[in-house]
PAZAPA-4460 file (N, C-alpha, C; in steps of 0.05 Angstrom, whole numbers, plus 32768, in hexadecimal, padded with zeros to 4 digits):
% residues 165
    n_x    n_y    n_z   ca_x   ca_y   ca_z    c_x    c_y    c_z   seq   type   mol
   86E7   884B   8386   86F0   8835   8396   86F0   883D   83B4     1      X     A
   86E6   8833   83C2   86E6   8834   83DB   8702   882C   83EA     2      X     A
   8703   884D   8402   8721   884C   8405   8720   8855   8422     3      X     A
   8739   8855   8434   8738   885B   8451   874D   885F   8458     4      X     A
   8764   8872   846A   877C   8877   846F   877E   886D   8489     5      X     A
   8798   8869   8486   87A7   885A   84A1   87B4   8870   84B1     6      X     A
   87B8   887B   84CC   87C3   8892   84CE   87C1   8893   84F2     7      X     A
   87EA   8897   84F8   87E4   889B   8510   87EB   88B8   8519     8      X     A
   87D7   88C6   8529   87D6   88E0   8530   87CB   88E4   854B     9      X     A
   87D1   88F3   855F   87C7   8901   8573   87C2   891C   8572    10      X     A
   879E   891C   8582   879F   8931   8581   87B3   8944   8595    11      X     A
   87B8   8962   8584   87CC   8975   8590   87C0   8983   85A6    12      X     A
   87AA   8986   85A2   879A   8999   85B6   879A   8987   85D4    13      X     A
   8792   8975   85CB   8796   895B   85E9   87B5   8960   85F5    14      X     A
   87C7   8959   85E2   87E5   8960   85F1   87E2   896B   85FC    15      X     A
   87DC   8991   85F7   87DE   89A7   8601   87CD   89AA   8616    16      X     A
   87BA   899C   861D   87AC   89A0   8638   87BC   898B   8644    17      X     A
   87C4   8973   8647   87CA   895D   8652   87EB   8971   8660    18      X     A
   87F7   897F   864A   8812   8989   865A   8810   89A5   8667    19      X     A
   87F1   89A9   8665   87E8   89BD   867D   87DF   89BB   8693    20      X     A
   87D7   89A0   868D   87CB   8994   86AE   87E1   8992   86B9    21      X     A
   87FA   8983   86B6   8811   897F   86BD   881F   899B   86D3    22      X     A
   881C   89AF   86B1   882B   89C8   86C0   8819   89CF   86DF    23      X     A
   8802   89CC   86DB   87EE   89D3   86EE   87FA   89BE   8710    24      X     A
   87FB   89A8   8706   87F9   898B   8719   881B   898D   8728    25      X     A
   8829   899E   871C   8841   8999   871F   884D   89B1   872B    26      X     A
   883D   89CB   8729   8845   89DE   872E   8834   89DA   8750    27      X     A
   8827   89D6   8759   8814   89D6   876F   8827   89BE   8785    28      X     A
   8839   89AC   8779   8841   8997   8782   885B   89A6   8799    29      X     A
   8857   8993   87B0   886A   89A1   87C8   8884   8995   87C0    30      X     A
   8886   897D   87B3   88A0   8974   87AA   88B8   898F   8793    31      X     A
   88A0   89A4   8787   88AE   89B3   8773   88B8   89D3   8786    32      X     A
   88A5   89D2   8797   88A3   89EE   87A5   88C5   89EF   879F    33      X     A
   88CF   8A0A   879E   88E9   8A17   879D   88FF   8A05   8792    34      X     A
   88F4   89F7   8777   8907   89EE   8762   88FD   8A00   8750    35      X     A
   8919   89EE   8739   8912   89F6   871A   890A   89E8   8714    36      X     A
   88F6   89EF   86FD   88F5   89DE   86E7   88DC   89E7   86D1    37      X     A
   88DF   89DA   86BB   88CE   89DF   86A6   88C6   89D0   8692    38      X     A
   88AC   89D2   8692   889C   89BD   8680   8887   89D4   866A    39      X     A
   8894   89C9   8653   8887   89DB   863B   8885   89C8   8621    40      X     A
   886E   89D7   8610   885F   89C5   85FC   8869   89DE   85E8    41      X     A
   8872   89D2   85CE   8871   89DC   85B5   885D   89D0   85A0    42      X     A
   884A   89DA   85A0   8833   89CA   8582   8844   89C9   856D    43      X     A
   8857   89DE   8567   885F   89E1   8543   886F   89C6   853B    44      X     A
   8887   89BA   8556   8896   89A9   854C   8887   8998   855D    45      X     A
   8867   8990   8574   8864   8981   8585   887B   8971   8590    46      X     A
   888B   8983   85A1   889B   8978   85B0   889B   8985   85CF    47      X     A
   88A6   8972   85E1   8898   897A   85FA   88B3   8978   8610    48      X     A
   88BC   898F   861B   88D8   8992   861D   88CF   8999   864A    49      X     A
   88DE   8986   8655   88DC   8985   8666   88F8   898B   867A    50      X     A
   8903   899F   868E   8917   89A0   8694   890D   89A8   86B8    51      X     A
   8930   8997   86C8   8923   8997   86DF   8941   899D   86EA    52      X     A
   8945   89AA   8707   895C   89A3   8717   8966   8983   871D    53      X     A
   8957   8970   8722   895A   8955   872E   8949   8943   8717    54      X     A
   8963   892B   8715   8955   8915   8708   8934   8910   8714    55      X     A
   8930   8907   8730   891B   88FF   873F   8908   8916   872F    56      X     A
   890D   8934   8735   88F3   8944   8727   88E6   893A   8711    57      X     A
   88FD   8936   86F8   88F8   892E   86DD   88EB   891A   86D2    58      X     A
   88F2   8908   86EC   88E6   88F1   86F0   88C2   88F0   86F3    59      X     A
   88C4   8903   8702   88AE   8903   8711   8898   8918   86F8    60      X     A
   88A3   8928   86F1   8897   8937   86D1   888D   8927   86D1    61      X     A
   88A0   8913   86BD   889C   8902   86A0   887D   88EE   86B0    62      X     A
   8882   88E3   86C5   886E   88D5   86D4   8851   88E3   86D4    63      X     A
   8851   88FC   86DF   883F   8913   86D5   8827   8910   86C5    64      X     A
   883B   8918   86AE   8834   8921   868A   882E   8909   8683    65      X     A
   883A   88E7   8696   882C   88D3   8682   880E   88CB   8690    66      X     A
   8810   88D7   86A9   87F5   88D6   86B3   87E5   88E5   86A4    67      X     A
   87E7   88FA   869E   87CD   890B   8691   87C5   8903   8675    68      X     A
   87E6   8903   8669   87DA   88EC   8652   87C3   88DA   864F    69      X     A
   87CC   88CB   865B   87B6   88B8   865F   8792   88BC   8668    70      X     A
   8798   88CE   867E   8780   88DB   8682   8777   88E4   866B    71      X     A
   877C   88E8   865B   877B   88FF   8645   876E   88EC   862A    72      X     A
   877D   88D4   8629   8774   88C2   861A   8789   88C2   8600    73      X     A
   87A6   88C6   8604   87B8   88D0   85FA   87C8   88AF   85F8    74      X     A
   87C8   889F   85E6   87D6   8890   85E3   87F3   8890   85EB    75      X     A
   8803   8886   8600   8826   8880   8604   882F   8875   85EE    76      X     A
   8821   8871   85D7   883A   8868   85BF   8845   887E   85AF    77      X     A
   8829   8891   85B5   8838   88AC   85A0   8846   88BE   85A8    78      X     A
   8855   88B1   85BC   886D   88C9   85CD   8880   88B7   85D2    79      X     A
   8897   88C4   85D2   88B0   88BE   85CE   88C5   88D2   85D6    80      X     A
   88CA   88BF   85EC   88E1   88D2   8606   88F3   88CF   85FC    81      X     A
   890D   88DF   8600   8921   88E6   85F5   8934   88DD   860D    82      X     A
   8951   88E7   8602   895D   88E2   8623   8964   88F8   8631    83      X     A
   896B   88F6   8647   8974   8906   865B   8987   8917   865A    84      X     A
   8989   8932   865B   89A7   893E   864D   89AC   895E   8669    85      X     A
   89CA   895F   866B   89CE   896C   867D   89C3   898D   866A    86      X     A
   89B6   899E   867B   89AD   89BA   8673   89BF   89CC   867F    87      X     A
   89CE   89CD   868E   89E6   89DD   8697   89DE   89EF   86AF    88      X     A
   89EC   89F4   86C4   89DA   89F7   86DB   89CC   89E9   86EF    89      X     A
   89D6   89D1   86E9   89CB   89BB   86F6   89B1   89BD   86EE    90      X     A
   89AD   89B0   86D8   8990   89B4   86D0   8991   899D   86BD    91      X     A
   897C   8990   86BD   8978   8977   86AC   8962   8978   8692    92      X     A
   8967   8972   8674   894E   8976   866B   8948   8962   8660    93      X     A
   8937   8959   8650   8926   8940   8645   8917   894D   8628    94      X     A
   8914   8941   8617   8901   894E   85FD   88F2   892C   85FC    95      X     A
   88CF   8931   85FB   88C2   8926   85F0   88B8   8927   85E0    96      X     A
   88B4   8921   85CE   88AB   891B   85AE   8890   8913   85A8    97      X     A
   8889   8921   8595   885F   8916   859C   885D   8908   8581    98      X     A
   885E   88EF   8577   885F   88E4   8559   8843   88F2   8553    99      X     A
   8847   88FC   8538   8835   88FF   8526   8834   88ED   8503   100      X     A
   8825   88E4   8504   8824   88D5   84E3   8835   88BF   84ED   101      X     A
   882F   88A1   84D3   883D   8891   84DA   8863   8891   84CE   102      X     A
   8872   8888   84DB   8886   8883   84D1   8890   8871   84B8   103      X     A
   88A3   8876   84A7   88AA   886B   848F   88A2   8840   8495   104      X     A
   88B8   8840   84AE   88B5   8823   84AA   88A6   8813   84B8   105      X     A
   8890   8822   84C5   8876   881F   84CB   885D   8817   84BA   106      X     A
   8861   8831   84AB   884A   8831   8491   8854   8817   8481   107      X     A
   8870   880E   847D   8875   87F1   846F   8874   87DC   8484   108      X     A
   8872   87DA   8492   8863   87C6   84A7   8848   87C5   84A4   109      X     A
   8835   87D6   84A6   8823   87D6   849C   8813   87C4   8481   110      X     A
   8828   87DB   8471   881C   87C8   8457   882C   87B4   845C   111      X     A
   8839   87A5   845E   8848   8789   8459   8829   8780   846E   112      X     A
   8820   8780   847F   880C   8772   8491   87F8   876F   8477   113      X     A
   87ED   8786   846F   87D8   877F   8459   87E2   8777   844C   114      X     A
   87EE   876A   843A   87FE   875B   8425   87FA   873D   8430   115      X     A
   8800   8735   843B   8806   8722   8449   87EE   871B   8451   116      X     A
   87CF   872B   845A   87BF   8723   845B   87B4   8710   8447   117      X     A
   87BD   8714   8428   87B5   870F   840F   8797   8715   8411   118      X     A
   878F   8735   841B   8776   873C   8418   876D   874F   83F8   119      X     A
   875C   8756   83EC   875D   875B   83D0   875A   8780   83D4   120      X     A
   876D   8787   83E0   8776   87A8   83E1   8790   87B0   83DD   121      X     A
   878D   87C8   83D6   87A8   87D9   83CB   87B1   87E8   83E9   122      X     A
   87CB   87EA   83EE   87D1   87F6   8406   87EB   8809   83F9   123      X     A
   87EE   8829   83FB   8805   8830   83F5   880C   8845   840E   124      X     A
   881D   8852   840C   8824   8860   8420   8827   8884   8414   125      X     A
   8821   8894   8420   8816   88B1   841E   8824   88C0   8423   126      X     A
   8835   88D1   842C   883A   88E3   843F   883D   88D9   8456   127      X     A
   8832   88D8   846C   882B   88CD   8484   8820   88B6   8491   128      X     A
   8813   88B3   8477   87F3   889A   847E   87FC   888D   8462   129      X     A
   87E5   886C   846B   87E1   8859   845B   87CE   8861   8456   130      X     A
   87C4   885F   8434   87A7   8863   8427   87A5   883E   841D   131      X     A
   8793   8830   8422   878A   881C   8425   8765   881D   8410   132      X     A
   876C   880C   83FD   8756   880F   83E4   874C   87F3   83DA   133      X     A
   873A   87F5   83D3   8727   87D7   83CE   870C   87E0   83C0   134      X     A
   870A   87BF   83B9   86F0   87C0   83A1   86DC   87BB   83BE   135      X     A
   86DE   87B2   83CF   86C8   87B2   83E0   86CD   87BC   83FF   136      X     A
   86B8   87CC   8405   86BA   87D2   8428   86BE   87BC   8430   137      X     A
   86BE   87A3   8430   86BD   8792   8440   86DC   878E   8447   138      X     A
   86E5   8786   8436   8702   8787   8435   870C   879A   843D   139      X     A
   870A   87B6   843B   8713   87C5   844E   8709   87C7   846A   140      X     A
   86F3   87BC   8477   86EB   87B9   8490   8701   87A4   849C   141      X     A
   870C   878D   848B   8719   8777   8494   8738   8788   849D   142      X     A
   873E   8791   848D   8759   87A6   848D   8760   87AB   84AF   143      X     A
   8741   87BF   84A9   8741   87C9   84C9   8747   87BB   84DF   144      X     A
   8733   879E   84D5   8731   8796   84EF   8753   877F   84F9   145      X     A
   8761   877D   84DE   8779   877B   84DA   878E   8783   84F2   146      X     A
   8789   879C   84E8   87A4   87AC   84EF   8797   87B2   8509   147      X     A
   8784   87B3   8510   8781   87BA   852F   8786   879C   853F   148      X     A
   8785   8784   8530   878F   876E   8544   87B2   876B   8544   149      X     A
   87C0   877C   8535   87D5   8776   852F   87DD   8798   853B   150      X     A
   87D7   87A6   8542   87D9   87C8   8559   87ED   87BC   856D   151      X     A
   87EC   87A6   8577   87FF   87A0   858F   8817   87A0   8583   152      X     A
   881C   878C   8572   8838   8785   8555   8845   879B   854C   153      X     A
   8838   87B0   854A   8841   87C6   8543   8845   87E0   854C   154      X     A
   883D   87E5   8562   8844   87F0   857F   8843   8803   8578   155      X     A
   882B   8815   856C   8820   8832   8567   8804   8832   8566   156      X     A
   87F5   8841   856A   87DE   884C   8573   87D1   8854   8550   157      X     A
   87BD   8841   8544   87B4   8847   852D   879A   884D   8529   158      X     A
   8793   886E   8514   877A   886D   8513   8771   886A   84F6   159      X     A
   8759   8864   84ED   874F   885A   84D2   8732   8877   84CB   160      X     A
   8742   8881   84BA   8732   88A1   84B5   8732   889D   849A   161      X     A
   8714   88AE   8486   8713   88B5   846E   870A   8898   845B   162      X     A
   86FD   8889   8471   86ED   8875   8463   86D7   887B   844A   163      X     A
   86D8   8874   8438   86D3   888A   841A   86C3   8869   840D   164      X     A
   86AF   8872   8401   86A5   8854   83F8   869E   8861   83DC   165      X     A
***
């Protein structure tokens, strides 16, 4: 039976250049000369931990890192800023969050959309991802083209991998 996964993911390697350009863009900047501060990437938990003397610096990071993002081709839905917390020392820090896989009540948003399509496929949920199955590609092409008109409604960045016929 012809089958296709639902699945939101960024690439990690992109992060990690995108919060090097930063370190690069930010370190050269006359506004940082003879402050603190620090901007660092963890792949294992993708989380992206930013700390500054001055709100305005932090500010000005986070502004940064969403520029290169973007340059980068890094969707803003799969990151998720945290709040602002005193670091002691007069020092401010921030944790950003890099979503990987879709979330529990996501993936049931999802299927409730295909359901509701009353299209003739099976939609269950995985691990991470929706696996989405049918007696015909066609119907799963409709899926696709589904859930990508309905991407705004659901305010995450989705890709359609492991199309299997």
């Amino acid at each position: 039976m012809p089958s296709f996964d639902i699945v939101s993911e960024v690439n990690v390697q992109e992060v990690d250049n995108a919060v090097n350009q930063a370190q690069k863009e930010i370190q050269a900047r006359y506004d940082f000369k003879g402050t603190k501060f620090d901007l660092s990437f963890d792949k294992a938990t993708c989380e992206i931990k930013l700390s500054a003397d001055a709100e305005s610096r932090l500010e000005s990071m986070l502004d940064i890192l969403n520029g290169k993002f973007i340059k980068r081709g890094i969707e803003l839905g799969y990151i998720e800023v945290g709040k602002r917390e005193a670091a002691g020392g007069m020092m401010l820090k921030q944790a950003i969050k890099v979503k990987q896989g879709l979330e529990q009540d996501k993936a049931k948003q999802i299927i409730k959309a295909i359901k509701d399509s009353k299209l003739k496929v099976e939609a269950q949920i995985q691990d991470k991802q929706v696996r989405v199955t049918g007696k015909k590609i066609d119907d799963l092409q409709e899926v696709i083209a589904l859930l990508r008109a309905q991407q705004a409604q659901l305010k995450i960045p989705l890709q359609f991998v492991n199309m299997r016929s």
